[in-house]
C-alpha positions as CSV (number, residue, x, y, z in Angstrom):
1,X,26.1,10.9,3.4
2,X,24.8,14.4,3.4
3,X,23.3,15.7,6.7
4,X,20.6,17.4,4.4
5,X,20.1,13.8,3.1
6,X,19.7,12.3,6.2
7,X,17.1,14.9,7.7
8,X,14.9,14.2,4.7
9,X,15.2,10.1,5.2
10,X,14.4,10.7,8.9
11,X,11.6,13.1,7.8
12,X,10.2,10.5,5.4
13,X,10.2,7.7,8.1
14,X,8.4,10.1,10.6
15,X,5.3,10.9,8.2
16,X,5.1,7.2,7.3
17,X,5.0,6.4,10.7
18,X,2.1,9.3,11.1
19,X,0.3,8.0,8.4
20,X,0.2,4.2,10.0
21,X,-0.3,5.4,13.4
22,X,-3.8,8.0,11.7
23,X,-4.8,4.8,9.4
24,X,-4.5,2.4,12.8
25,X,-6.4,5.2,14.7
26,X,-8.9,5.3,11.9
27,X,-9.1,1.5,12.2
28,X,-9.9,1.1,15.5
29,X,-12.6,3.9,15.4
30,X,-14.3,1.9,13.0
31,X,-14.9,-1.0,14.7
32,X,-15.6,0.4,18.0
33,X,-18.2,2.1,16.0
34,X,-19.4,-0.9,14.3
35,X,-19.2,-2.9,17.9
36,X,-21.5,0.0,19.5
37,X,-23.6,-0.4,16.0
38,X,-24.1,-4.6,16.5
39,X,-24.5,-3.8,20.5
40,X,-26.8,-1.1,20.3
């Protein structure tokens, strides 16, 4: 396989993984801020 090829897959799997790990963030954010909501 091309290394160009290979950069781009590795690239892809990076910005997926940013996406989750922003999406998991934006999660948990949420619900803390719905906890503090219910608590407060």
């Amino acid at each position: 396989m091309p290394k160009g090829q290979l950069d781009e897959r590795r690239e892809v799997k990076a910005n997926t993984g940013l996406s989750i790990a922003r999406r998991t963030v934006r999660l948990s954010v949420a619900s803390v801020e719905m906890t503090a909501f219910l608590l407060g």
